[in-house]
C-alpha positions in Angstrom: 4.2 2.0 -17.4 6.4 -0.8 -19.0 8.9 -3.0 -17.6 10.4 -6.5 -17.4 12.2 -7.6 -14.4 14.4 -10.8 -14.4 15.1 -13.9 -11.8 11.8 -14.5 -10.8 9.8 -17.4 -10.6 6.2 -17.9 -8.7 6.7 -20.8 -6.7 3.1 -21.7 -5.9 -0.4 -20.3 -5.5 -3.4 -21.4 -3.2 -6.7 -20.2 -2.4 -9.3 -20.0 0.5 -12.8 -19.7 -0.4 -16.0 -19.7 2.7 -17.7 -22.0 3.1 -21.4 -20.4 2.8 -22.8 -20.7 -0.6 -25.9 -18.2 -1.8 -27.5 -19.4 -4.8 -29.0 -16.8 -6.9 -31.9 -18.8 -7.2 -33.0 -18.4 -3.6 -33.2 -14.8 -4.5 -35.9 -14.7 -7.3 -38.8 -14.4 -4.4 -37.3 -10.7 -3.4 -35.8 -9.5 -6.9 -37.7 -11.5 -9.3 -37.2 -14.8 -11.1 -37.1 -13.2 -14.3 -34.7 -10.4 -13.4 -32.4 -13.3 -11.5 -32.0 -15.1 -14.6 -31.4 -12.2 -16.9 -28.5 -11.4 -14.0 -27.6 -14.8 -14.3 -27.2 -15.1 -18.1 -25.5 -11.9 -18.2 -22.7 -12.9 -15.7 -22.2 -15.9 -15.7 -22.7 -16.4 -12.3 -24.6 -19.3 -10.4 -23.8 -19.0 -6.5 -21.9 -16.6 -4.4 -19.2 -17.1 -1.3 -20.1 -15.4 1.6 -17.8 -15.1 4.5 -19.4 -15.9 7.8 -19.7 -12.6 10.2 -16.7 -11.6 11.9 -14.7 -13.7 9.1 -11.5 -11.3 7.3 -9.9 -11.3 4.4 -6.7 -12.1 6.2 -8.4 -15.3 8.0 -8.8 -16.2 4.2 -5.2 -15.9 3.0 -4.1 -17.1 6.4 -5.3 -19.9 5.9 -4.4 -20.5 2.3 -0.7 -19.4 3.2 -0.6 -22.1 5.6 -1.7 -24.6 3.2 0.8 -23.4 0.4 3.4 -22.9 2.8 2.9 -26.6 3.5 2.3 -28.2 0.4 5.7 -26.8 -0.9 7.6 -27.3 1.9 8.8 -23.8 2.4 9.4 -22.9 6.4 7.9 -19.6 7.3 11.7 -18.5 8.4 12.4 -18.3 4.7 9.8 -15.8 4.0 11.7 -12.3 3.8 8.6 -10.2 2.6 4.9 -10.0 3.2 2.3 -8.2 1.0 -1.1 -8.0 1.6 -3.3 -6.7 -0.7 -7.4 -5.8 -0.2 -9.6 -3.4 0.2 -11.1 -4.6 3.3 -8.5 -4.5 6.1 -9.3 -5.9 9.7 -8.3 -2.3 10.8 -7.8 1.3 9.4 -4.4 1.2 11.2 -2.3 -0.8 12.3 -1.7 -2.8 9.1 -2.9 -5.7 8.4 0.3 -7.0 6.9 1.9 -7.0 9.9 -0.8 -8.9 11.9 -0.2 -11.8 9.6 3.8 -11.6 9.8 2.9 -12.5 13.5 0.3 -15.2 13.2 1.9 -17.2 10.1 5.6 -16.6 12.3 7.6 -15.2 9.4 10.9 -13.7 10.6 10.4 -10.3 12.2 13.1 -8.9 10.0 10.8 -9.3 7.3 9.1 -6.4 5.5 5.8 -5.8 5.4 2.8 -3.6 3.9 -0.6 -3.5 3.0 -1.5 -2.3 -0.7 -5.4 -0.5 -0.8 -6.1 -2.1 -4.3 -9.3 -4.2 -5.5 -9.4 -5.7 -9.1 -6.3 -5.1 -10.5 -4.8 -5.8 -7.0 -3.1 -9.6 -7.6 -1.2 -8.2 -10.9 0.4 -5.0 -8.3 1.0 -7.4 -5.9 3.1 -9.7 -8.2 5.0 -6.8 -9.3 6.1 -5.0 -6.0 7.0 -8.4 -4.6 9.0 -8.7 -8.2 10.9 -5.7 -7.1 12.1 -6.4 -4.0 13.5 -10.0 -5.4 15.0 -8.1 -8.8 16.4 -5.6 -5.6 18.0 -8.2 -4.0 16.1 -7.3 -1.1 14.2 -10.5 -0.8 14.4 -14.1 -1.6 10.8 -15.0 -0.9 7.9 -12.8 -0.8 4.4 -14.0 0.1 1.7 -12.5 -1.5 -1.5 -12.5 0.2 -4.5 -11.4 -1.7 -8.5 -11.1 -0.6 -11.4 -9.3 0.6 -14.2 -9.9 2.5 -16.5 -7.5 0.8 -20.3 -8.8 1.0 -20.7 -7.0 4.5 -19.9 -3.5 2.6 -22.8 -5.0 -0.2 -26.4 -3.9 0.5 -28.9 -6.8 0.6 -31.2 -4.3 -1.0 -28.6 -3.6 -4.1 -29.6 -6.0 -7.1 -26.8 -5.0 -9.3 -23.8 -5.6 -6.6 -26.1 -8.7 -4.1 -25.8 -11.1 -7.3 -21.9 -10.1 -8.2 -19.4 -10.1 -5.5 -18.2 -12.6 -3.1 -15.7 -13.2 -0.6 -12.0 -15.1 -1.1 -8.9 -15.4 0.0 -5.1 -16.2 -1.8 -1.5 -16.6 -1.2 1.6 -16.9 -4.0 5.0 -17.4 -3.2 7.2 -14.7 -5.5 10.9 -16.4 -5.1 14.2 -15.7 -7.0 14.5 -17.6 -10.0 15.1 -18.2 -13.9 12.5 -16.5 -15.3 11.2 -12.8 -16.5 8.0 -11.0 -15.9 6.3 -8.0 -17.8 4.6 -6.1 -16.8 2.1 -2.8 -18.1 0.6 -1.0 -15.9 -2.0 1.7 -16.3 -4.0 4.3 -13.6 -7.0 6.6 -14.0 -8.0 7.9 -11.0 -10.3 10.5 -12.6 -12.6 8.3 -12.4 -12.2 7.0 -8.8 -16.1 7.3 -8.0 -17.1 4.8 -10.7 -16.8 2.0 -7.8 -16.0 2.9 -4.0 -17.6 3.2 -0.7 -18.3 6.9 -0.1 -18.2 7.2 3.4 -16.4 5.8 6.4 -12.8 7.2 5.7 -11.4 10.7 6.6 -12.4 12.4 3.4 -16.8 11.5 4.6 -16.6 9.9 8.0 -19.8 8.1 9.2 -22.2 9.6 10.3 -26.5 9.4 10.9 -26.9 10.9 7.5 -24.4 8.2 5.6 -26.3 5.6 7.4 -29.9 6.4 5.8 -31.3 3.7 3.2 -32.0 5.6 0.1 -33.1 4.4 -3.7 -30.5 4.7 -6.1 -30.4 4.0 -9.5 -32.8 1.5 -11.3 -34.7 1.0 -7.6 -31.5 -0.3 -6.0 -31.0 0.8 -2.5 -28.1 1.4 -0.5 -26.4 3.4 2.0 -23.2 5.8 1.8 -21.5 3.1 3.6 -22.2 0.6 1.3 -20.0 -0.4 -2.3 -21.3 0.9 -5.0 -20.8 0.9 -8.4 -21.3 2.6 -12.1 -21.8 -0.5 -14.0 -21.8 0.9 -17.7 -18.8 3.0 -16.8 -16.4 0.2 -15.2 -17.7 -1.9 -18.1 -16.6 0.5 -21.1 -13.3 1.1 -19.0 -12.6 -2.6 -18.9 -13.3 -3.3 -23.0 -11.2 -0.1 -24.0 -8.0 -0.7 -21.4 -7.7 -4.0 -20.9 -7.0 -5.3 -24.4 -4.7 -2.6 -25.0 -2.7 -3.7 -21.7 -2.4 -7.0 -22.9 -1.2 -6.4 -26.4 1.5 -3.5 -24.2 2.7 -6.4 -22.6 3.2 -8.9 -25.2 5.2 -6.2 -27.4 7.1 -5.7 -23.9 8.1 -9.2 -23.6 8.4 -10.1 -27.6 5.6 -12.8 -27.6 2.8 -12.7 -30.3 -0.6 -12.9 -29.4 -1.0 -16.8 -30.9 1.6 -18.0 -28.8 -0.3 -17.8 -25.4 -2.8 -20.6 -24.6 -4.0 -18.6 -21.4 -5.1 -15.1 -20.8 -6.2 -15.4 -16.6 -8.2 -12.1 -16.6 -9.9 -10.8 -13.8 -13.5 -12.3 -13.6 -16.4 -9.6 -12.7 -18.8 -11.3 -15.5 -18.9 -12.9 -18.5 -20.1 -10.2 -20.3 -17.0 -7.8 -19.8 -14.5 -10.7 -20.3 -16.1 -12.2 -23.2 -16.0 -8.6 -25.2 -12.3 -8.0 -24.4 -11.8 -11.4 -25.9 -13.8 -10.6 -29.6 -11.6 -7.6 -28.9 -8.4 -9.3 -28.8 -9.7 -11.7 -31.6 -9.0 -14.7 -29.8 -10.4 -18.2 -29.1 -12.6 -18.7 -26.0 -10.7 -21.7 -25.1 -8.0 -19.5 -24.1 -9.7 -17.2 -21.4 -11.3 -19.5 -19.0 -13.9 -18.0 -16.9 -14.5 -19.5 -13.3 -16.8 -17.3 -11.1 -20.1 -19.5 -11.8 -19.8 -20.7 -8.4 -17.9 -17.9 -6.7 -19.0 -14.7 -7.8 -16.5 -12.1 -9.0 -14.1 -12.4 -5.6 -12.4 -9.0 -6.6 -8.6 -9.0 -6.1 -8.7 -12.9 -5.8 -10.5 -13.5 -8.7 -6.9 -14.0 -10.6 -5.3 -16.8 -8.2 -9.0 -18.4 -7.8 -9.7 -18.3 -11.5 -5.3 -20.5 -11.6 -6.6 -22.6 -9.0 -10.3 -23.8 -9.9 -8.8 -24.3 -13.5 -5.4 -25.3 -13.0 -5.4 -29.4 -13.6 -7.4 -29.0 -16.9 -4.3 -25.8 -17.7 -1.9 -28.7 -17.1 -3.2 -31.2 -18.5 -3.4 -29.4 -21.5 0.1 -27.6 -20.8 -1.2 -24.3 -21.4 1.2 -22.7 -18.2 4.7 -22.0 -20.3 3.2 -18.8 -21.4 0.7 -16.6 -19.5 -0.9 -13.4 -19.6 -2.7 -12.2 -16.3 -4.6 -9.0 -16.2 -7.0 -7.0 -13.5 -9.1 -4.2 -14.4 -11.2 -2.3 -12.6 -11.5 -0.2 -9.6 -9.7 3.0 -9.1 -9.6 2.7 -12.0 -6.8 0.7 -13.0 -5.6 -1.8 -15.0 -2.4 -4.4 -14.8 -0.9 -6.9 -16.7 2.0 -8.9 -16.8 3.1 -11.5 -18.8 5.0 -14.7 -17.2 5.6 -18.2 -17.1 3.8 -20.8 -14.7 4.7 -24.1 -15.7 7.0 -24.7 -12.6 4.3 -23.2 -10.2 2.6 -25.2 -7.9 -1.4 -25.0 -7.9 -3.7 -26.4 -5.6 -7.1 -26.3 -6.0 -9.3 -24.1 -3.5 -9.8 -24.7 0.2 -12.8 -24.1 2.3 -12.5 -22.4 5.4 -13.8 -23.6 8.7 
């Protein structure tokens, strides 16, 4: 799917990361030092976020919304629409959406929804809430993107222990002077390449989705717990992702050598270093920032803006920007937009 929708603008991003590091390091006694650094080298990844226990996603991009709220001056009365996107909700129903409506006092009249969506989730988010401006439904949306996924990780799984971590954002969609792109692209054939099996309708839980068993390459795990085809998600990501981004480009009549930032989602070096010899581009142009966070799913977009964004401005690589999530579902999701006038802070820790 292609389409451009017009006054927009993003008015300003924030993001919440735990407090609780795990260095990788600290694991080499139970997996190995020489299979930690091989992970390591591979990845790109150094340390990991962890939420404390009984710490949501929400609690995350509560607290980053009340920061960015803040820092821009906007009153919560102003806000017209609320979207929260994860894959870890604080309950299967009601939605979560609406919890935070409440706490961050936004106008009852507001609307608001959850969206189910992991990697490619920041990139959806920015276009529904792009609809309901270009509607004239809304005049300011906040976006709230995050998960809290480590609890659904196995401590026993290698390939998922070392990768994922917790984080939380918010983004104020407002009307505006600007366009967005966007190219959008689903597969759910292959839905099973990364999920949690059971625990929903379709496999409740149960004693026998509880049971430890060894799983590929002597990982263990439960049917409760994430899991993912590796080789699968990464030969998705190298074949859909650069043809997203060159979709979105045509869409919005830039050229490729124009844009002095791709912000792609961040699950490891690896992946995002092949798209770029893909897309025959400069590394200097696709920052990578999950050394010290781990790949923080649907966040990884707004933390990768926020943890890079005084260099991106300092360097005024904001007027033209292509963001793009890959991943789970599977799915993929670019769009193509300005930022210079966007405020963005760097990350919070939560307490």
């Amino acid at each position: 799917m292609n389409v451009t929708l017009s006054g927009l603008s993003i008015k300003g991003i924030s993001t919440c990361i735990p407090q609780k590091l795990l260095n990788l390091r600290d694991l080499s006694n139970q997996f190995g030092e020489t299979e930690v650094e091989r992970i390591m080298k591979s990845t790109g990844i150094e340390k990991i976020r962890i939420a404390d226990e009984g710490t949501c996603a929400s609690d995350l991009c509560e607290t980053a919304a009340k920061y960015l709220l803040t820092e821009i001056n906007l009153n919560p009365k102003d806000i017209d629409g609320v979207i929260f996107v994860t894959e870890t909700p604080d309950y299967i129903v009601p939605a979560t959406s609406v919890i935070l409506q409440n706490k961050l006092k936004i106008p009852t009249t507001a609307v608001a929804f959850d969206i189910n969506y992991g990697c490619s989730g920041y990139v959806y988010g920015i276009y529904l809430a792009s609809l309901l401006i270009s509607s004239k439904s809304c005049k300011n949306v906040l976006l709230l993107v995050g998960d809290v996924i480590t609890p659904y990780v196995n401590n026993l799984d290698r390939s998922l222990k070392m990768i994922l971590g917790d984080a939380g954002s918010a983004t104020i969609i407002s009307e505006g002077d600007d366009k967005f792109s966007f190219n959008i692209f689903s597969d759910g054939s292959g839905f099973q390449t990364l999920m949690i099996p059971a625990g929903g309708a379709r496999i409740p839980k149960s004693e026998k989705t509880s049971l430890l068993l060894e799983r590929e390459n002597g990982n263990y795990r439960t049917d409760e717990n994430i899991l993912m085809n590796g080789l699968d998600v990464f030969n998705f990501a190298i074949r859909e992702a650069p043809k997203s981004i060159l979709e979105v480009l045509n869409q919005h009549g830039w050229q490729k050598e124009e844009i002095k930032l791709f912000g792609l989602h961040q699950p490891n070096f690896l992946i995002i270093d092949f798209i770029r010899k893909k897309l025959k581009l400069q590394s200097d142009v696709i920052p990578i920032a999950m050394r010290e966070t781990g790949n923080t799913g649907p966040a990884s977009i707004p933390m990768l803006l926020t943890v890079e964004h005084k260099t991106l401005e300092e360097q005024d690589r904001l007027e033209k920007v292509v963001l793009c999530g890959f991943g789970i579902g599977l799915s993929c999701a670019s769009v193509a937009l300005p930022l210079k006038s966007t405020k963005i802070f760097d990350p919070i820790i939560f307490n």
